[in-house]
N, C-alpha and C positions, 0 to 999 in steps of 0.2 A: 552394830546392833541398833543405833538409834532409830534409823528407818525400818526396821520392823517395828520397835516399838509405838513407834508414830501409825505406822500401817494397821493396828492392831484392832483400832475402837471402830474404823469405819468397815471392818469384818464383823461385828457385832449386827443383829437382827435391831432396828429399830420398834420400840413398842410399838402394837397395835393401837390406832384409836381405837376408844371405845365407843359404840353403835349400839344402836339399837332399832328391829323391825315391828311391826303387825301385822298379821295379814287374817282373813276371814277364814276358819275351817269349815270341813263339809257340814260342818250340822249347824254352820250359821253362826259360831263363837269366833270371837277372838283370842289371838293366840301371839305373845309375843316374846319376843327370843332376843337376846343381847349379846355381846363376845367383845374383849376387850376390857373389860374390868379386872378388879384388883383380884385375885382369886383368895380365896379363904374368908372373902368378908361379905355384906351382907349390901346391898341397895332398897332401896324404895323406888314405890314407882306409884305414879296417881296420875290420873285425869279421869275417864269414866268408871273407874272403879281403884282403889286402892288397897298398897299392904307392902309389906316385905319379901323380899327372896333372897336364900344364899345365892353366892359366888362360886361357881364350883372353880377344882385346881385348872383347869385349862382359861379362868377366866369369863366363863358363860353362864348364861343363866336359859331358863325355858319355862315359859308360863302358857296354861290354856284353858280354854272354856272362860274366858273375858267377856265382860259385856264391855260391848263400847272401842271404837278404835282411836283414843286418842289418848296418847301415854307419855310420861316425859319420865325417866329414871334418872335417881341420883345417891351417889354415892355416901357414905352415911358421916364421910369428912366434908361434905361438900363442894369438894374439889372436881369435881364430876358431874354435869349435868348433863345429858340428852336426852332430843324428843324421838321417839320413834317415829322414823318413816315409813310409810304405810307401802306394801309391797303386795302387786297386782300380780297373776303368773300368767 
């Protein structure tokens, strides 16, 4: 039994990092998405505009109609900080 139990943890999904995007929608706003967070809790996020957003349970969050593409989120332990990278299609 020992090598199954040994075998056991590296079956396990490693966490996601946490990310986060921006990109321009059609009416000219910004709009910025994250995945990879704590779920059930809340972030901040500032640079051309600021404020809070929950966490939903998958971990994600969705913001739109932003002014401004330049964003850093962080989590409200501070243990978390990313800048959105700005994503071209």
């Amino acid at each position: 039994m020992a090598p199954a139990l040994a075998a056991a943890p590296a079956t396990l999904a490693a966490p996601t990092a946490a990310k986060c995007n921006v990109e321009v929608d059609s009416a000219g706003k910004y709009h910025v998405w994250g995945e990879g967070f704590p779920a059930g809790t809340t972030v901040t996020y500032s640079g051309s505009s600021s404020g809070s957003v929950p966490i939903n349970k998958s971990g994600r969050f969705d913001l739109g109609g932003l002014s401004g593409a330049k964003y850093v989120v962080k989590t409200a332990d501070g243990k978390t900080t990313v800048t959105c990278a700005s994503v071209h299609y």
